[in-house]
C-alpha positions in Angstrom: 18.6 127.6 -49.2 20.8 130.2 -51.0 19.0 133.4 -52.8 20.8 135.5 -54.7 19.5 138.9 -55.4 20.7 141.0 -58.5 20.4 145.0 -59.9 17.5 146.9 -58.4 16.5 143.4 -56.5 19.7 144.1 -54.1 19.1 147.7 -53.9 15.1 146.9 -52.3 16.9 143.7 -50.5 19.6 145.2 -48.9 21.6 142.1 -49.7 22.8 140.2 -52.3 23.3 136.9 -50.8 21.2 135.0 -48.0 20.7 131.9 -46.3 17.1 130.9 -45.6 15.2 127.7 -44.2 12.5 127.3 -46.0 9.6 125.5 -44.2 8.9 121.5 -45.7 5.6 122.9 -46.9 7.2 125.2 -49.5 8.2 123.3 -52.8 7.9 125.7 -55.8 8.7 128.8 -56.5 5.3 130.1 -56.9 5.2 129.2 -53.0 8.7 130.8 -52.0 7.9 133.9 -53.3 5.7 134.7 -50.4 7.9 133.4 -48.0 10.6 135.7 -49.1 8.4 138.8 -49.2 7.3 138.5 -45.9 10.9 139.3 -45.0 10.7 142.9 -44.7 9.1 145.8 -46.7 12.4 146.0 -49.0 11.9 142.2 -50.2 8.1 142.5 -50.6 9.0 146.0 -53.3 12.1 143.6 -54.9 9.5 140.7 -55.8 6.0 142.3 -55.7 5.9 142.4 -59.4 7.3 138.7 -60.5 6.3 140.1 -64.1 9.7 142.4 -64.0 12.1 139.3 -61.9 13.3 136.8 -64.0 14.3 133.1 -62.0 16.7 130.7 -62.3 17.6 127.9 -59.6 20.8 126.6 -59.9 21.5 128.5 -62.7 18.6 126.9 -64.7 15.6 130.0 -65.8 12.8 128.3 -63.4 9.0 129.8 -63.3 6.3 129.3 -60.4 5.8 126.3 -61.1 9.3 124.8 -60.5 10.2 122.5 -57.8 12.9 123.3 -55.2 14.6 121.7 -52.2 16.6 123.1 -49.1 20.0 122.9 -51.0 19.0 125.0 -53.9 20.4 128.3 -54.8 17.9 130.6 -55.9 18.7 133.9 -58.2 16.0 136.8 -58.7 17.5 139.3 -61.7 15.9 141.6 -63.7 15.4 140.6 -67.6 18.4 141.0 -69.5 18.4 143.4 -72.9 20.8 143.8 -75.1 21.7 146.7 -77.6 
């Protein structure tokens, strides 16, 4: 599975791109989340508050409740303003 990190989500990452196998028992969102932030200390800051990370896999805005599969690519951004 691709994730794609963006803005202060790379910064707390370290990355903005990785590769990840997911374990069969993960299949939303709401579940990967976890997964990821168990990664290190960085991911856990990046997506411990899910109210201030938008989602979108491929390229579609997802929520927890969305289903994903190992080919996926997976984007955590902050919300986008404009002015």
């Amino acid at each position: 599975m691709k994730i794609l990190y963006f803005a202060w989500l790379k910064e707390h990452t370290g990355c903005a791109t990785e590769i990840i196998n997911v374990p069969p028992e993960i299949k939303t969102i709401g579940e990967l989340i976890p997964f990821i932030a168990s990664k290190s200390s960085g991911h856990k800051t990046a997506l411990g508050n899910m109210k201030a990370v938008r989602i979108a896999v491929n390229r579609v805005y997802a929520d927890m409740t969305t289903t994903i599969n190992d080919d996926d690519e997976i984007a955590f951004f902050p919300p986008v303003t404009g002015g």
